[in-house]
Structure formats: structure tokens, C-alpha cells
N, C-alpha and C positions, 0 to 999 in steps of 0.2 A: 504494500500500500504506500504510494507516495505521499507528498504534499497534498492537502485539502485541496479540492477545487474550490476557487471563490470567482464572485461576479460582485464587480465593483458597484454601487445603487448610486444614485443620482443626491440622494438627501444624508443628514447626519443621523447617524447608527444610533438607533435606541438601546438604552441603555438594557430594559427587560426581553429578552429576547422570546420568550414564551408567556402568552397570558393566556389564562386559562380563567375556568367558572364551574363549577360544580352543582349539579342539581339534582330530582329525583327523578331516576328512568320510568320514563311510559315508553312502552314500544305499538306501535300503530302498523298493522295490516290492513292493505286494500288497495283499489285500481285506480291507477290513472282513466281517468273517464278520453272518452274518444269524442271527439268535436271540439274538446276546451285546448289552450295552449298549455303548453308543457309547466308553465309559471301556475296557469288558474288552476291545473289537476293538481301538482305537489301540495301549493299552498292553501287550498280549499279544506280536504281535512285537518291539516293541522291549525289552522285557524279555528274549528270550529271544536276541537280542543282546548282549543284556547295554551296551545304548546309557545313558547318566546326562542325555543332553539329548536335543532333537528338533524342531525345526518339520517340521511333516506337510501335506500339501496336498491335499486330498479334493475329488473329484467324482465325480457319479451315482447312480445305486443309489437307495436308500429309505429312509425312516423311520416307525415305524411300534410302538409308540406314539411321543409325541416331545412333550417338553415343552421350553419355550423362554422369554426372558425378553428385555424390551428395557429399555433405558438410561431412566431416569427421576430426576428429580431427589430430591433429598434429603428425608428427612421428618425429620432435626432435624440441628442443628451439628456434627455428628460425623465428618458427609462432604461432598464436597463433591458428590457422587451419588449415584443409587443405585439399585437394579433394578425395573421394574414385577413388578405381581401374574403368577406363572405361567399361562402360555397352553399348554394341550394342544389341538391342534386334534384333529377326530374325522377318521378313515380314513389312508390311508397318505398321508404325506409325500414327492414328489419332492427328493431332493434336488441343487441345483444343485453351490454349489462352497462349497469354505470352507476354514480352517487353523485345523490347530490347535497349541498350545504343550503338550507334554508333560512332564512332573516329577514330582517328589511332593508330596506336601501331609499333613501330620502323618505323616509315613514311611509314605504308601501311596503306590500309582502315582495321577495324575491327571493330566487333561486340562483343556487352558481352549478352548472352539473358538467361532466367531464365523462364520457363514453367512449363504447366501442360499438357500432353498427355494419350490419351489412344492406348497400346500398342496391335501386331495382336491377342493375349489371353485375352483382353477384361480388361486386368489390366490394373489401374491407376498410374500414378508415377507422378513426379514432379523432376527438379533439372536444372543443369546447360548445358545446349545444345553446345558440342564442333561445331564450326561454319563453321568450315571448314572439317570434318570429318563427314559432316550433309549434303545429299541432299534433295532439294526440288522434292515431289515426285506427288503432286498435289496440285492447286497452292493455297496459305496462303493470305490471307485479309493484308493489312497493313495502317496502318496509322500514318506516320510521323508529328511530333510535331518536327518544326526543327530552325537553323535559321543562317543565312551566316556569321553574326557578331562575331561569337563565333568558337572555335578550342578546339576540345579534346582530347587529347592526354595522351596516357599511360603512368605516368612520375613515377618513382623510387621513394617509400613511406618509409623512413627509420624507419618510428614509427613500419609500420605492417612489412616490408621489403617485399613487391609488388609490382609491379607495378599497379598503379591504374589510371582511368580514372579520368583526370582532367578538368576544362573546364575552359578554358583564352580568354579575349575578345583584340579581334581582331580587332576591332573598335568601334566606338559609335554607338547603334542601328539607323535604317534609318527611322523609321516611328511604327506605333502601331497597332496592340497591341502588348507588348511585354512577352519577354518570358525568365526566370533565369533559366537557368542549375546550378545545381550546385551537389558538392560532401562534403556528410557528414562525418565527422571522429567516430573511434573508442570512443565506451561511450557513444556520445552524444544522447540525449532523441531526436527521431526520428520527434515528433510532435511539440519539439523546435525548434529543425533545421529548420523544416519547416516555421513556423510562425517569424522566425530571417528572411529567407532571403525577405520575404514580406514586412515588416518593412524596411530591409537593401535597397531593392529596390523599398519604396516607393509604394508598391501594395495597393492599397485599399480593394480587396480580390484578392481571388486565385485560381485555379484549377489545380491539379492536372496531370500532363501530364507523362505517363510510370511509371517507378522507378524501377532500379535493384538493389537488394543490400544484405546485411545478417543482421539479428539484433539476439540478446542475449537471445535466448528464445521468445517467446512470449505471452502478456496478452490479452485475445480480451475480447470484451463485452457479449458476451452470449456463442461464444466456451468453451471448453475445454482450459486450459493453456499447453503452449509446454514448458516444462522442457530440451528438448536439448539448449545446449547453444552454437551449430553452428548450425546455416540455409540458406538456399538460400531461396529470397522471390523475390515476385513482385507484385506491386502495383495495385490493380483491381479499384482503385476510392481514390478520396481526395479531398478533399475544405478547405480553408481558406478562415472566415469570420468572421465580428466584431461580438463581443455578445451585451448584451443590456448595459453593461459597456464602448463598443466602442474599445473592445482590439482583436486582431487579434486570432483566435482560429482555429486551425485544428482539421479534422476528417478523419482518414485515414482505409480505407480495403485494408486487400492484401490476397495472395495465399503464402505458406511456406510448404518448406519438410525439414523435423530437418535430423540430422546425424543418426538417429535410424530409417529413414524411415518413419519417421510419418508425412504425408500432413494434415495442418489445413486450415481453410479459417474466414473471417471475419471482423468487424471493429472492432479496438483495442481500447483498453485503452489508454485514452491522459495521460502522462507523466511515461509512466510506460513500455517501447518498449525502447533499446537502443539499437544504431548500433554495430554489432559484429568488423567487417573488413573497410568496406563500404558503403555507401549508393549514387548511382548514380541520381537525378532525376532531373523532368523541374516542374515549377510552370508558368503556363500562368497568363497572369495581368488580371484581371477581375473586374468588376464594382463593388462599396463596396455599 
């Protein structure tokens, strides 16, 4: 393992590198409704739980229209990324699997969701799903990991200059099991963040709930390494658990499409994956 990969940001480095929020897990099953866009089917039930946070975990079902955008690099100093030209493919959209991060964003409901589809030509893609420029075209699996105690909100990030999903607790959780939202900063080694907020909230182990976000490349255990150093990823599985030392260890796989198009999959490398932009995700408290 050499040198860290890093990616210099535009703004000055916050000091907290991981903020987190803790609340009580409800978990929510049910469909994306077909005719609504991809925004109104996420946010519809968990509003009428009256949920303030949410990672959601979707597969199946259809898309159809569906616009989508992938990781591209920057077109001036202001980011240190930034999204390709909109891609609407023509005919319905299979779609695979994907997560998404719910909140609001200027005091409306929204979604950030990050996929894998196969498209009406039988091709594969991956990238970042516009929410609202996306309908549901036959209806999508979901399952929310969520919890009333917690508020996430798209707050003004002067390090990346974004706005990015934050997550603030909103009260003391009511009962257990519980469940950390939290957002990872730029740089920071993805399977630290993890095992910090475990520890910061007293977890005995972990699981893994959702995860959207970009990291710097990435190293897995038996793929191929991805050399783009912008991605959109999402997390397909995670645990945090003591080793025979008694220290808290993560094991994380996900799904990734780099800015040159190339979709990888896999369980990564622990201490060698570092967040490009952001990293959105939940950690459920689990038995140690």
C-alpha cells in the first residue's frame, strides 16, 4: 500500500471530519409507485412516517423516462468535480439495485440515489439518477433504514463548495436498536470513518445500512483497481466487528462507475479507499 490518495478541494478543511447523528431505527418496506418520479415514490412514504432521515435500498422494477448523470471532472477551480452532460436513454430502463440518501434540500423533500441499471439495448451503466427528471415506470423494491430523531439537510460545504447532505439530531433517540447517519468528509479513509462512528456511538458492532457517496479511485480485494479519481459509488454490504484483538474492524463492498465509464464491483481494501466529495451513510447498532 503506498501513499494515500488525496484530491486537493477548493475550500478550507474542516476541522470535524465525520458528523454523525444517532436515532431510533424504523425500517420501512414497500414500492416505488409507477407514474410518480423517482423523488415523489422515495419521499412519499417516508414523509408520511413522519421519518427526518433514511438510507433506502432499491431493486427491480423500471425506469422509464430516466435521466442520469456520471462523475466527470471539473470544468474550473471551484470543484474539485463534477457531473457529465445529462444522459436520457430512449425506452424503459431495467433497473438493477441502488441507494438512496433521503433529506431535504432548501426545505423540500429530496433524494441523492446512485445505481446500477440495464438500459432498452441491453447495456449496462451505473451513475447518479436525476430524481426528479426520473419516473417510476414499474414499481422498485425498497427498503428504508430510517429514523424520526434525526434531520438531513443539504447544508453549504465551503471545503468542496456543495451543498451536501448533512445529518443533525433532532432529539435523543426513543428506544433501540439504534441507528448513526452520518457524513464522511473529503480524504478521509472510508473504513475509518466507519469504525470512528461505532466507537463515537458506543456500537459494539455494526451493519451497514445504504451508502451514497464518491471515493478517490478505488482498491478492492480481488477486482481490478479503478485509477479514475472521480466516482459515484454505493454500498452493496458492510459490517463492523471486533477482531480477536477486540478492536472494531470494517468490511465494506460496493458498486462504482469512474468518470471514464468504467463500472467495478467488490469488497475493498480496508485502509486504502478514501472519500473523493462525500460519503452519505447509516450504521445500524448490532450485537458485538
Amino acid at each position: 500500500m503506498g501513499e494515500p490518495r488525496r484530491v486537493a478541494q477548493p475550500g478550507p478543511e474542516a476541522i470535524e471530519r465525520v458528523e454523525s447523528a444517532v436515532g431510533t431505527l424504523t425500517v420501512l418496506d414497500f414500492e416505488l409507485e409507477a407514474g410518480l418520479t423517482l423523488n415523489e415514490a422515495v419521499c412519499g412514504p417516508l414523509l408520511r412516517a413522519s421519518m427526518g432521515a433514511a438510507q433506502v435500498e432499491l431493486s427491480g422494477g423500471a425506469l422509464g423516462p430516466f435521466t442520469y448523470v456520471m462523475p466527470a471532472a471539473a470544468t474550473d477551480a471551484l470543484h474539485a468535480a463534477w457531473y457529465s452532460a445529462a444522459f436520457t436513454p430512449p425506452g424503459e430502463t431495467r433497473f438493477e439495485r441502488g441507494n438512496v440518501t433521503f433529506g431535504r434540500k432548501e426545505g423540500a423533500p429530496f433524494i441523492h440515489c446512485h445505481a446500477f441499471w440495464t438500459e432498452a439495448d441491453g447495456s449496462r451503466h451505473g451513475g447518479h439518477i436525476m430524481p426528479h427528471d426520473t419516473v417510476v415506470a414499474a414499481p422498485i423494491r425498497a427498503r428504508a433504514y430510517a429514523a424520526a430523531e434525526v434531520e438531513t439537510t443539504a447544508d453549504f460545504d465551503p471545503e468542496t463548495n456543495f451543498p451536501l447532505f448533512t445529518p443533525h439530531a433532532a432529539m435523543a433517540p426513543q428506544g433501540a436498536p439504534r441507528i448513526a447517519f452520518a457524513r464522511v468528509r473529503p480524504n478521509t479513509d472510508l473504513f475509518t470513518a466507519v469504525e470512528d462512528i461505532c466507537r463515537r456511538h458506543g456500537f459494539a458492532a455494526g451493519r451497514l445500512r445504504g451508502g451514497v457517496g464518491s471515493i478517490i479511485g478505488a482498491r478492492f480485494e480481488t477486482a481490478p483497481p479503478v485509477d479514475d479519481y472521480a466516482t459515484e459509488v454505493f454500498i452493496t454490504d458492510g459490517t463492523v466487528a471486533k477482531d480477536a484483538e477486540g478492536v472494531l474492524v470494517a468490511d465494506i463492498s460496493l458498486s462504482l462507475v469512474g468518470l471514464s465509464g468504467v463500472t467495478a464491483e467488490g469488497r475493498l481494501v480496508r485502509g486504502d479507499n478514501p472519500v473523493l466529495i462525500t460519503f452519505e451513510l447509516a450504521v445500524e447498532e448490532a450485537a458485538g
